[in-house]
C-alpha positions in Angstrom: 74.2 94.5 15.2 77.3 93.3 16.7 77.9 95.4 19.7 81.5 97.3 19.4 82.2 97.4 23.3 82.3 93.8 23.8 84.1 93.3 20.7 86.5 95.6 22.0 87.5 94.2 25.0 87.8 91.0 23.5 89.3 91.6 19.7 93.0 91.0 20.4 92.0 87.7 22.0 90.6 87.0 18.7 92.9 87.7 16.8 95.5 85.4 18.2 93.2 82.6 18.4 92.3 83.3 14.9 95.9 83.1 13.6 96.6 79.8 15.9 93.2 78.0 14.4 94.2 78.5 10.6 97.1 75.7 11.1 94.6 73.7 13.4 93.2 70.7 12.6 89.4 70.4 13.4 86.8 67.7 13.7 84.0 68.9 11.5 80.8 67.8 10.4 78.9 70.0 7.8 76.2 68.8 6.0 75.1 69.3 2.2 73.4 72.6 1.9 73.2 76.0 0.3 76.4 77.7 -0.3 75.7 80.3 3.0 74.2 77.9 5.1 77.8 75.8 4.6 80.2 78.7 4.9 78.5 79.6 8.1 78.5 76.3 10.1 82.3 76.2 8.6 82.8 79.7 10.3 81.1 78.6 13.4 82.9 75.3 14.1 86.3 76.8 13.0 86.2 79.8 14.5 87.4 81.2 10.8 86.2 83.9 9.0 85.4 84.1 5.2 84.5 86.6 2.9 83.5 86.9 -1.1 83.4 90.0 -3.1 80.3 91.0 -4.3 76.7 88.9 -3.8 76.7 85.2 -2.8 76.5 83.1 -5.4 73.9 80.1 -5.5 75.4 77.0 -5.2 75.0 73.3 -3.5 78.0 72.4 -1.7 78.9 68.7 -0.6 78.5 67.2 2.8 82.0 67.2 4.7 83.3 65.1 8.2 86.0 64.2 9.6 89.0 65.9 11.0 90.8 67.9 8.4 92.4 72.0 8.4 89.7 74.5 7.6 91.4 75.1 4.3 90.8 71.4 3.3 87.3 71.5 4.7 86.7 74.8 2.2 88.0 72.7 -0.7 86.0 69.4 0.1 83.1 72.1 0.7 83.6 73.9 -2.7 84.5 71.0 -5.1 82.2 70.7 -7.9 80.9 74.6 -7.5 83.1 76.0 -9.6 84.4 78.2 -6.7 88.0 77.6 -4.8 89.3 79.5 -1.7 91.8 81.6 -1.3 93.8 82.8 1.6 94.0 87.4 2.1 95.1 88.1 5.2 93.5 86.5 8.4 90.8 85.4 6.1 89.9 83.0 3.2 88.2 84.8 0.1 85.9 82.7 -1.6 86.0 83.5 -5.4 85.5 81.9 -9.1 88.1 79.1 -9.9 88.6 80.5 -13.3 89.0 84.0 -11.7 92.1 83.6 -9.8 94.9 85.5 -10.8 98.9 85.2 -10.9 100.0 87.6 -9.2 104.3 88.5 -10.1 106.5 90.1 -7.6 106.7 93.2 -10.2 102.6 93.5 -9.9 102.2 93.6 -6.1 102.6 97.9 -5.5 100.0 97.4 -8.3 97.3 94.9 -6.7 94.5 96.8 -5.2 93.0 95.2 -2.0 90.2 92.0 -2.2 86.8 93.8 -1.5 85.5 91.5 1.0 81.5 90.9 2.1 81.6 91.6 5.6 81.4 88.0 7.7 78.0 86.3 8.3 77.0 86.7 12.0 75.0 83.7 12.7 71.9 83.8 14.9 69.8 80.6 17.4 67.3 82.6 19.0 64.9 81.5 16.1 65.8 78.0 16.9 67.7 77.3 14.7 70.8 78.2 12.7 70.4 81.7 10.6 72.4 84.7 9.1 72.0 87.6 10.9 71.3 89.5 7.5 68.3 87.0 6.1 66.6 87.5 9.6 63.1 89.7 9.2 62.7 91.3 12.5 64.9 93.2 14.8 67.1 92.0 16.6 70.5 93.1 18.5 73.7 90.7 19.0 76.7 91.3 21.3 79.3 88.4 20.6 81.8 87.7 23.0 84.8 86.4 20.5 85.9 82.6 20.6 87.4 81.9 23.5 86.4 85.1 26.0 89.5 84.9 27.9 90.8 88.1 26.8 89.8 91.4 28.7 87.0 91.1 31.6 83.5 89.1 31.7 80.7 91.6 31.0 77.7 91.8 32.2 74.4 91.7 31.8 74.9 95.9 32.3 77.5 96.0 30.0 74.7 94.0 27.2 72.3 96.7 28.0 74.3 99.7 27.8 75.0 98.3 23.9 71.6 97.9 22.6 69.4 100.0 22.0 65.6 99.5 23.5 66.4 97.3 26.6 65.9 98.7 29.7 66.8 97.0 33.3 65.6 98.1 36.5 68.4 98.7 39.3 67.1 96.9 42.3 70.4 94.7 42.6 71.8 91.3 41.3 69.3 88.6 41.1 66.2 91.6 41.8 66.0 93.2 38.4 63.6 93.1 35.6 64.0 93.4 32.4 62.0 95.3 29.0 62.5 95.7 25.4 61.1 99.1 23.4 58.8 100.3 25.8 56.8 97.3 26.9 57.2 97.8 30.4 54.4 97.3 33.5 56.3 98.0 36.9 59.6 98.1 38.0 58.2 95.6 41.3 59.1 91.9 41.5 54.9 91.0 41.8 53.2 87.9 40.6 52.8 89.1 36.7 54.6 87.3 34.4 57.6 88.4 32.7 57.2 90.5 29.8 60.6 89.5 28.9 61.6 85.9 28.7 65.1 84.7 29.6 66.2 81.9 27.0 69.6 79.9 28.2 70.4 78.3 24.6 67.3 75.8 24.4 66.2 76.0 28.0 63.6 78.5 28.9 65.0 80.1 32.3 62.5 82.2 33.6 58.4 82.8 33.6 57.6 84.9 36.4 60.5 85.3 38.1 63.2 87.8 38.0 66.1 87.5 35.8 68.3 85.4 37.4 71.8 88.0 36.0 73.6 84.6 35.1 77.1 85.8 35.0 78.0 86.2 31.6 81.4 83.8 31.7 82.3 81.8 28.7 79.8 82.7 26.6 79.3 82.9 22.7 76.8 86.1 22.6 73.7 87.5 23.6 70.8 87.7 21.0 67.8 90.4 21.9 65.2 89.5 20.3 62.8 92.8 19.8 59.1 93.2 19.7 56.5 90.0 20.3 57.7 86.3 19.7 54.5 84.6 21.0 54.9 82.9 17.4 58.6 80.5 18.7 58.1 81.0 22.5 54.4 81.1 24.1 53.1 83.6 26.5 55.1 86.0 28.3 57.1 86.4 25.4 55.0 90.1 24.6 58.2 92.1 24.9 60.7 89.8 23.3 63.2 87.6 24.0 67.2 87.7 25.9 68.7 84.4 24.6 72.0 83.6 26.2 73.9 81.3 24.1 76.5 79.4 26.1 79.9 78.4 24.3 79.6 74.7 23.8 82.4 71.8 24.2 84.8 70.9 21.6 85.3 68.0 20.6 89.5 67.7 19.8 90.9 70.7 21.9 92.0 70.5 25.3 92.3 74.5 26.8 91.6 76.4 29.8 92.1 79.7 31.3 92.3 81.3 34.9 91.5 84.9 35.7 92.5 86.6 38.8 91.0 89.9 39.2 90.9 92.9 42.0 88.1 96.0 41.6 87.3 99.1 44.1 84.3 101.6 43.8 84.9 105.2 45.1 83.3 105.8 48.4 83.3 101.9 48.9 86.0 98.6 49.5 87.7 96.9 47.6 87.2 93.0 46.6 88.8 90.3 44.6 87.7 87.5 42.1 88.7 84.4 40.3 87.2 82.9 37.5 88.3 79.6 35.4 87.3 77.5 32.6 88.2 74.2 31.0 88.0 72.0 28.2 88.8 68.7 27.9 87.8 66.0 25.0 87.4 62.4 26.5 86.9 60.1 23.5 88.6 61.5 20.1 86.1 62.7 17.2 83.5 61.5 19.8 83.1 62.9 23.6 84.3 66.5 25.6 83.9 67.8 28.7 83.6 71.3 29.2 83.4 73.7 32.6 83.3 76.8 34.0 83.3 77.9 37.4 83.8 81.6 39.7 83.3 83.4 42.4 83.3 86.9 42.7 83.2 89.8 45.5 81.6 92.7 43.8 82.1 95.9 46.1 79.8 97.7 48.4 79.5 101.6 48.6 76.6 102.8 50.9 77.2 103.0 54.2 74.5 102.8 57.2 73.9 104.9 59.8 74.4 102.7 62.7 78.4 101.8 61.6 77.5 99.2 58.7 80.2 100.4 55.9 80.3 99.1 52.1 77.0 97.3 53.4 75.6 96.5 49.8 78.8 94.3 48.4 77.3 91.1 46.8 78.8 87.6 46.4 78.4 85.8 43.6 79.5 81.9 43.0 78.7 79.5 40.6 79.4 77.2 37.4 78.3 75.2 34.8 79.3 71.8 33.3 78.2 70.7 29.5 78.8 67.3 27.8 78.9 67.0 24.1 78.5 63.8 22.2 78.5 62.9 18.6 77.4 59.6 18.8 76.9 59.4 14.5 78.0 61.6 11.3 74.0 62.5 11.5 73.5 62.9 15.3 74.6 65.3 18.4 73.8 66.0 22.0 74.7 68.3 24.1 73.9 68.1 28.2 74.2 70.2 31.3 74.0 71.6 34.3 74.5 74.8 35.9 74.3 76.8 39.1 74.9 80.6 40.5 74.4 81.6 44.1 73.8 85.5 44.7 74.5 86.8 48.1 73.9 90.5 48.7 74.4 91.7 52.1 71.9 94.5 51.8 69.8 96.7 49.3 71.3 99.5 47.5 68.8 102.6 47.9 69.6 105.9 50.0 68.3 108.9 51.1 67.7 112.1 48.5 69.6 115.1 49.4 72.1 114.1 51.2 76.3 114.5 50.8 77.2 110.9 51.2 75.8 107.6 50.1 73.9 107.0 53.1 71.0 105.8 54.9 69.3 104.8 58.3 68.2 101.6 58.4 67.6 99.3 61.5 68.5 96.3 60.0 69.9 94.7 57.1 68.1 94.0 54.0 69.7 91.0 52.4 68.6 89.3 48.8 69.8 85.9 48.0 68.6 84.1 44.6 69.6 80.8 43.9 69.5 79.3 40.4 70.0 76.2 39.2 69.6 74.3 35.5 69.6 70.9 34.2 69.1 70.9 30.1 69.6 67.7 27.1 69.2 69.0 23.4 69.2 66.2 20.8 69.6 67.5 16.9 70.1 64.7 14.0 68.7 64.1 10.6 65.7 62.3 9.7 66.7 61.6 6.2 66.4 65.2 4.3 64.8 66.9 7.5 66.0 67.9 10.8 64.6 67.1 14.3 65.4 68.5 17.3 64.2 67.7 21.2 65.6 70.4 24.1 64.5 69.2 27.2 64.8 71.5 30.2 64.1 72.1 34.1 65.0 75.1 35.9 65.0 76.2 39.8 65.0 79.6 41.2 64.7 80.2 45.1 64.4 83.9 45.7 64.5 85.1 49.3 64.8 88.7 50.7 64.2 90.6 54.1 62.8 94.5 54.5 62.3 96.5 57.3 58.5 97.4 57.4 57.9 99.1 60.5 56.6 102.3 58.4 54.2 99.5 57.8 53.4 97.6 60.8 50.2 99.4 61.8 49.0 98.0 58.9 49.3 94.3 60.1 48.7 94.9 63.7 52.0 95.3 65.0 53.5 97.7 66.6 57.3 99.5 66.6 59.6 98.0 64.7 58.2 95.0 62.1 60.4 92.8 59.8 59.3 91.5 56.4 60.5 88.5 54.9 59.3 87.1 51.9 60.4 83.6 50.0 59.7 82.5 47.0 60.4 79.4 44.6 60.3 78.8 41.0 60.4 76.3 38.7 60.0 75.7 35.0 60.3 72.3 33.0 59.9 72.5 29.2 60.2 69.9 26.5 60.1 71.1 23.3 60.5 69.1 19.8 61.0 70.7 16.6 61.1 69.7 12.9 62.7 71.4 9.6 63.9 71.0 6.9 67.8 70.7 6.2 69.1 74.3 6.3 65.5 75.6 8.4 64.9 78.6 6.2 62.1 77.5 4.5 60.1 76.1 7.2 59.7 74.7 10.6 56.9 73.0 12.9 57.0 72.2 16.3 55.4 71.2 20.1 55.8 72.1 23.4 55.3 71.8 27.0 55.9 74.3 29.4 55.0 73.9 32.8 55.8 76.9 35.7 55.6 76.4 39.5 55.6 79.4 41.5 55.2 79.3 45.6 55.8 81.4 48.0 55.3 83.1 51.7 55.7 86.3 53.4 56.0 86.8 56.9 55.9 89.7 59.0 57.0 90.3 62.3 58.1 92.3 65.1 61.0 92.5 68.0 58.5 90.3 70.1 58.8 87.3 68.0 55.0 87.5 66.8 54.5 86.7 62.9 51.9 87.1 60.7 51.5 85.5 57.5 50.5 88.3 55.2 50.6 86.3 51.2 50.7 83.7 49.8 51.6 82.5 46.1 50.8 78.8 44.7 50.3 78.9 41.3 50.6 76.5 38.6 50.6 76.9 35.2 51.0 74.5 31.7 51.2 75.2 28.7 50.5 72.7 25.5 51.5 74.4 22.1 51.7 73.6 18.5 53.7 76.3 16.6 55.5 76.4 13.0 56.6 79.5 10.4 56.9 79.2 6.7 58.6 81.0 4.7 58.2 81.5 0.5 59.8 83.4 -2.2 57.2 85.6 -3.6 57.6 88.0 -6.9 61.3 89.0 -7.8 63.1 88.5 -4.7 60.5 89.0 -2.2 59.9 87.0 0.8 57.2 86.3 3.0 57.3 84.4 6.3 54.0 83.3 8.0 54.4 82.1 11.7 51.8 80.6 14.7 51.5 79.5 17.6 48.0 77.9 19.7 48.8 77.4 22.8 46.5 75.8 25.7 46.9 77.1 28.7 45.6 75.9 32.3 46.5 78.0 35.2 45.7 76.8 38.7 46.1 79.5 41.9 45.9 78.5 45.6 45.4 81.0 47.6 44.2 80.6 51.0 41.5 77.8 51.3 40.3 79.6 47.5 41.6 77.5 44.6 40.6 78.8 40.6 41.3 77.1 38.0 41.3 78.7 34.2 41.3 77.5 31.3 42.3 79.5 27.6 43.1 79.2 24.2 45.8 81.4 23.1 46.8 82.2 19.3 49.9 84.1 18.8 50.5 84.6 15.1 53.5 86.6 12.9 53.7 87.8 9.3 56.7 89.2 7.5 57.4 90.7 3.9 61.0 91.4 3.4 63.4 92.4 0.7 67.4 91.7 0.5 69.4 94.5 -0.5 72.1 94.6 -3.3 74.5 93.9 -1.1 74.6 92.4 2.6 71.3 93.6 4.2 67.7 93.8 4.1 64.7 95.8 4.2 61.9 94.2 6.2 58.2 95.0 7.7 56.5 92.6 10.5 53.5 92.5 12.4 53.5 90.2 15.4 51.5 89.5 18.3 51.6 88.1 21.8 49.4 87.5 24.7 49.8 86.5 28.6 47.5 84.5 30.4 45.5 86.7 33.4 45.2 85.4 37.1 44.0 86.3 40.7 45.7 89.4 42.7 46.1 88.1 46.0 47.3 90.1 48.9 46.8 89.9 52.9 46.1 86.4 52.5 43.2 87.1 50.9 42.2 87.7 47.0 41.5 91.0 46.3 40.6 90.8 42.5 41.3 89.2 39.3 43.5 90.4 36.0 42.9 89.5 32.7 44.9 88.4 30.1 47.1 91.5 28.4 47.9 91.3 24.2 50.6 93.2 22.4 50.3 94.0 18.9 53.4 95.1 17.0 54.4 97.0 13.6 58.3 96.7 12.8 59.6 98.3 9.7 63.2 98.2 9.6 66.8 97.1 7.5 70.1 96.1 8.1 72.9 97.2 5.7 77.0 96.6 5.3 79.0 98.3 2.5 80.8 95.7 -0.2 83.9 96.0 2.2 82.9 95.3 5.4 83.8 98.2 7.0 80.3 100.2 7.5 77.0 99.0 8.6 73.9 100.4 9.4 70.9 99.5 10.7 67.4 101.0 12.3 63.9 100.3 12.2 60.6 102.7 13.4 58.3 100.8 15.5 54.8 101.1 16.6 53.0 99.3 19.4 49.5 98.8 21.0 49.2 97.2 24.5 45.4 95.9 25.8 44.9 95.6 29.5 48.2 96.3 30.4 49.3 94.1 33.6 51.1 96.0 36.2 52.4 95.4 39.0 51.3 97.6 41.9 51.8 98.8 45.5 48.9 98.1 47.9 49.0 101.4 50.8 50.5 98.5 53.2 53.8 98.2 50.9 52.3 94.8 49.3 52.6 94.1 45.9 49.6 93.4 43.7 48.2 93.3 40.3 46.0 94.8 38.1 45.3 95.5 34.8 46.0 99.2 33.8 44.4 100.0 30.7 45.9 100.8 27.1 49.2 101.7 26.0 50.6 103.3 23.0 54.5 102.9 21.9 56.0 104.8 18.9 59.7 104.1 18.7 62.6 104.9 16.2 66.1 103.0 16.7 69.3 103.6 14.8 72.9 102.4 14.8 76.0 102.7 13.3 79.4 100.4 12.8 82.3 102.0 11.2 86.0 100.8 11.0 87.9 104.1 10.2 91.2 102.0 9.2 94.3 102.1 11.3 92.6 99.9 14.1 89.7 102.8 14.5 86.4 101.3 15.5 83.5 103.9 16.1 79.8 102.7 17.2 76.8 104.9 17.7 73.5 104.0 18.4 70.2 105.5 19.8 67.0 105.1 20.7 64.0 107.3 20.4 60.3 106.2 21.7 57.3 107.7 23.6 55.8 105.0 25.4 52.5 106.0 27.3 49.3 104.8 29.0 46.5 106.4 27.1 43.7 105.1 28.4 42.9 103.9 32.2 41.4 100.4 32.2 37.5 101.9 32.7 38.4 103.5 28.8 39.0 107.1 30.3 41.2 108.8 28.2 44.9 109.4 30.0 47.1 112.6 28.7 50.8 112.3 29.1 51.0 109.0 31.5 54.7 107.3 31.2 55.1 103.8 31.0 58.1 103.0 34.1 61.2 102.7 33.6 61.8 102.8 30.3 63.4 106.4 28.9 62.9 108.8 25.9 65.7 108.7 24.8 68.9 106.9 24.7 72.5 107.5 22.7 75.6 105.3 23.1 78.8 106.3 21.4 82.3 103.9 21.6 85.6 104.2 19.8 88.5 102.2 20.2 92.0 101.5 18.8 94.2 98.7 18.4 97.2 98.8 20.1 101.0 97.2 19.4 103.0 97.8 22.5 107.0 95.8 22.6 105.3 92.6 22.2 102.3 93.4 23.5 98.7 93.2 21.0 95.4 95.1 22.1 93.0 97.3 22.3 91.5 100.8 24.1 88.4 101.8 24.2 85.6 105.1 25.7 82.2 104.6 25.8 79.7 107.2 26.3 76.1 106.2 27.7 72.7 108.9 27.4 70.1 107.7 29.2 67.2 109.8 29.2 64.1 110.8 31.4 61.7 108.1 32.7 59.2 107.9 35.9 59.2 105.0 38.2 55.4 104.2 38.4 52.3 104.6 37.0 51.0 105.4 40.8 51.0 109.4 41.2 52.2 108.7 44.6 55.7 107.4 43.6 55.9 108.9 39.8 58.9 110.9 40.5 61.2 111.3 37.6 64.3 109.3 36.9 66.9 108.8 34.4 68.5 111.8 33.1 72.0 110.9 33.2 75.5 110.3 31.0 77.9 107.6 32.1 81.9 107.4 30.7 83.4 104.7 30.9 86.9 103.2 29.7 88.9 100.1 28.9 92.3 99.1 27.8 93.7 95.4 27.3 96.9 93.9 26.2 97.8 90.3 25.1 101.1 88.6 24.9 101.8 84.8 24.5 99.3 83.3 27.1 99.4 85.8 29.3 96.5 89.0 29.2 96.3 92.1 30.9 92.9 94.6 31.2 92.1 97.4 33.0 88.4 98.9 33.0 87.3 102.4 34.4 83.5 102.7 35.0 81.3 105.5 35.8 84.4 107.9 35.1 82.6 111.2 35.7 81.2 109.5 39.2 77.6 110.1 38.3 74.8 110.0 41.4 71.8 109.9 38.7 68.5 108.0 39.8 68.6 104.8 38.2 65.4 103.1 37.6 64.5 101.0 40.9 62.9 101.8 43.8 63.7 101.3 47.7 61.8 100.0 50.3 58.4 99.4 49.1 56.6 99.7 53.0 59.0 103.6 53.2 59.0 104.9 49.8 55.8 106.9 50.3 57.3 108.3 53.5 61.2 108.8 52.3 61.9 110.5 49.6 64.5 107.3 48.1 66.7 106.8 45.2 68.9 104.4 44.0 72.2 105.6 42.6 74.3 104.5 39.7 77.3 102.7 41.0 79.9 105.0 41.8 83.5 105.2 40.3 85.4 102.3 39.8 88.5 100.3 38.7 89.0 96.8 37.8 92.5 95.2 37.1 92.9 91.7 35.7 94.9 89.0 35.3 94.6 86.2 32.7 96.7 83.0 31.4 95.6 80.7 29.0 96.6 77.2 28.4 
């Protein structure tokens, strides 16, 4: 499910690279495997794309390294197969050896076109190397093209504006929350863990904490994984997984590229930003250094009462730094580090009903999240298998300041009161995994997770007297033992069987009050699924996932304890591509049951607890559609369809038409684009249309006010010529106000009648050149 936006604003770029790399000469390694497995490491370590009319054929090819053109890699790959490759175009065909044909200047008005199987997209959120059309579940990819210095870095908006089911609250950069098809418990930033986890290639990045909106720069693609995935990744996993997978060094290429860029927002300033990475190979065949680093101004637009203008523009800095070595033909490590600072100057809520995007506020209410990373993945054979060991350890300090004097009676103060709360998180995972050669047929592994979180919140008023209101120690590990199997059954019938038991210990300080729990945990998946004649599949899966319970502390005291939430999941779904490439389909119906729901709450004081809710019910229907018209016409459609509800309250009453938050109805996305040839100049345009339908904020009656509702446009256009790049992006074009799906201030909302806007109107211009 490749998403067509991001392909757009980066498809020229492609292109080019694409023609340059055919005449490169690469440093490859590929080992022995099946015929698919081959062509699609030879694809990925390329960057070229192959084709073959008509199903795959079965065949062995030969282990290849060594630094050789991709068209003498495809002949070392094919000898002995019976197969050769063949050059149409901007691709290589793949086709019998005693099927090519002679072709005589007289014949060539005569030769119809090769009928090419559309490109393997290959997949890592399964950890490890698959074809996006042999994977049984659903699951959404938005690839970034090669080199991503064409067009503008998206963001993690952009990702969920082009797949359908994921949902993000709108609190602001480093604030929001994330869900996947309706699994949703509370737009607030409590002490529940995530239901979504946030996967940085092999280095879990979040538990409990918000997503950390890594800016998406120099990336390969984002992979949604949909639905439960306790099975690969633990607890917390009960909504599915966003796996960012970073673009990696190479080994023989030295390249960079600089962007300079400038964006304004109706109502609101105007900012600039520069962004730049690198790549640089310090031992031949062996060593490469590659880096990344930005900083960008992104615009404020709502204006404060007491002369504050544009008060809500965020800063964003940061970059990243990966080593890879090849230290043997069998063995490969990659290492890094990265880091992203987000500084916004205030929140981004106003006042309903009036004109302008304003509101009163006495002070300022800042957010600043700090991430950083460390990570070391070793991969190598063990004679016919394949081992792997990902290390990880990730920081997250997340600080933020609210005026609470709506509030302050509460906590014995008086007049105005100020509420500042800190947090810290951290999460170190080491992980080893075994499989055999090409990982399709099975793979076991074990892990250890281990999640920090501390934290402190202080009020206090003009006086200078404080009060400590919460505090958050907790500590929790996790020791797991996982594997899935997979076996051809009758015909061509698959089945895959996966587990995970997981052991989990969860400490909580609160206060002088320390509890300590212990719990055994099984998460287990089972698939049946059925390829198609040509590229696709059919496929039906159950899976289930679980999160550990905990104590609800608030006030400095503990006010309760939540128990552990489960999700069971049924998935029936396909993915299809016509013989030529130029049509695919996919979409899947969906239904979900949810056990003691964790949510998130507010306490009357403007605190945030938790409890468990009760018992939710998701049905869900998701479709999408990619066409190429011919001419350079792309279209892509997609929607979303789901009623996601609380049916019974967690005594077992019955509930009657009780919305999970956040998450809509209904959702449609539309995008076409067309290449472009302008004196010189290669590109691409593109509209997109977003439909995002109805949701409520909360399942509190208090603050269930409706949300959603709302149709964005949005445009883009880029041109490429030589190493120099041009875009120009148009967003919000209609300069929609709809309620996105956040909330305010939590110690005002029940008083002021708050929304937070969609980000109005606004135009970005960028320069890039590439060396």
């Amino acid at each position: 499910m490749a998403c067509a936006f991001a392909l757009a604003l980066v498809d020229a770029a492609v292109q080019t690279s694409s023609a340059q790399a055919r005449e490169a000469v690469y440093d490859l390694e590929i080992p022995a495997s099946s015929l698919n497995a081959a062509l699609s490491r030879f694809s990925e370590q390329t960057g070229s794309s192959v084709g073959i009319a008509g199903k795959m054929p079965r065949a062995t090819t030969r282990r290849i390294k060594g630094r050789m053109t991709a068209e003498a890699a495809l002949r070392g790959l094919l000898a002995g197969t019976g197969l050769r490759a063949r050059r149409v175009g901007s691709v290589y065909r793949i086709e019998r050896a005693e099927a090519a044909t002679v072709i005589r200047p007289e014949m060539v008005d005569r030769v119809e076109p090769p009928v090419m199987q559309p490109v393997d997209i290959v997949v890592t959120a399964q950890k490890r190397r698959e074809n996006l059309a042999d994977i049984p579940l659903s699951i959404a990819i938005v690839q970034f093209g090669p080199f991503s210095s064409g067009a503008m870095t998206p963001s993690n908006r952009d990702v969920g504006f082009s797949i359908e089911g994921l949902a993000t609250t709108n609190l602001g950069p480093g604030r929001n929350r994330q869900f996947i098809r309706g699994v949703a418990d509370s737009p607030f930033n409590g002490q529940s863990q995530s239901t979504v986890a946030v996967q940085i290639d092999d280095a879990r990045a979040t538990f409990d904490a918000p997503n950390p909106d890594l800016r998406l720069i120099d990336m390969d693609q984002v992979e949604v994984l949909k639905g439960p995935q306790g099975p690969l990744y633990g607890s917390g996993a009960i909504g599915g997984i966003y796996h960012i997978v970073t673009r990696k060094p190479v080994i023989d290429e030295a390249s960079g590229w600089l962007r300079m860029s400038a964006e304004g927002v109706e109502h609101g300033g105007v900012t600039g930003s520069l962004e730049g990475v690198m790549n640089m190979p310090l031992i031949p065949g062996r060593l490469a250094l590659r880096g990344s680093a930005y900083r960008v101004v992104e615009p404020g637009w709502i204006d404060n009462a007491d002369g504050r203008e544009n008060s809500n523009s965020t800063k964003i800095s940061g970059s990243r730094l990966a080593l890879r070595w090849i230290p043997s033909e069998d063995w490969l490590l990659d290492a890094g580090m990265s880091w992203q600072d987000i500084d916004a100057r205030d929140s981004q809520y106003i006042i309903s009903g009036r004109e302008d995007l304003t509101r009163d506020s006495r002070i300022a209410e800042p957010t600043d999240n700090d991430f950083k990373m460390g990570h070391v993945t070793v991969e190598g054979a063990l004679g016919n298998l394949r081992f792997v060991s990902a290390s990880s350890i990730v920081n997250q300090g997340y600080e933020y300041i609210l005026d609470a004097s709506d509030s302050a009676a509460y906590f014995g103060l008086e007049g105005f009161a100020r509420f500042q709360d800190s947090r810290a998180y951290a999460v170190l995972n080491q992980e080893f995994r075994l499989s055999n050669e090409t990982g399709q047929d099975w793979l076991i592994g074990a892990s250890l997770l281990r999640a920090t979180s501390k934290g402190r919140s202080i009020v206090s008023d003009e006086s200078g007297v404080s009060r400590t209101v919460e505090t958050l120690d907790r500590r929790t590990t996790e020791l797991a033992v996982f594997g899935e199997f997979s076996r051809q059954l009758a015909g061509r019938l698959r089945a895959t069987l996966g587990a995970r038991l997981i052991r989990t210990v969860s400490r909580d300080l609160t206060t002088e009050l320390e509890a300590r729990a212990k719990r055994m945990l099984v998460s287990p998946s089972a698939s049946l699924s059925l390829p198609l004649d040509e590229a696709g599949i059919i496929y039906l899966r159950y899976a289930r996932a679980k999160r550990p319970g905990g104590l609800a502390a608030s006030d400095a005291e503990v006010s309760g304890q939540y128990a552990a939430d489960k999700v069971n999941t049924l998935d029936l779904g396909f993915r299809r591509s016509g013989s030529d490439g130029r049509l695919s389909l996919s979409g899947s119906i969906y239904h979900t049951r949810w056990d003691r729901v964790q949510s998130d709450y507010l306490l009357p004081n403007g605190l945030v607890s938790t409890r468990n809710a009760g018992r939710g019910a998701i049905y869900g229907l998701e479709a999408d559609l990619d066409w190429k018209l011919g001419a350079g016409i792309d279209i892509a459609a997609g929607t979303s369809v789901q009623r996601a509800r609380l049916v019974r309250a967690d005594d077992g009453s019955h509930l009657k038409g009780v919305a999970l938050p956040v998450v809509p109805d209904l959702s449609f996305r539309l995008t076409a684009s067309k290449a472009l040839a302008i004196k010189g100049w290669r590109g691409r345009i593109a509209a997109r249309a977003n439909y995002v339908g109805s949701a409520s904020l909360s399942f509190d009656d208090a603050l269930n006010r409706p949300m959603g509702n709302y149709a964005v446009l949005s445009s883009d256009l880029y041109l490429d010529k030589g190493p120099w790049t041009v875009a120009v992006r148009l967003d919000n074009a209609l300069d929609i106000r709809g309620d996105s799906f956040s909330f305010g201030n939590p110690f005002s909302i029940r008083t002021q009648n708050q929304l937070t806007p969609l980000r109005p109107r606004g135009l970005e211009v960028a320069i890039t050149r590439r060396w």
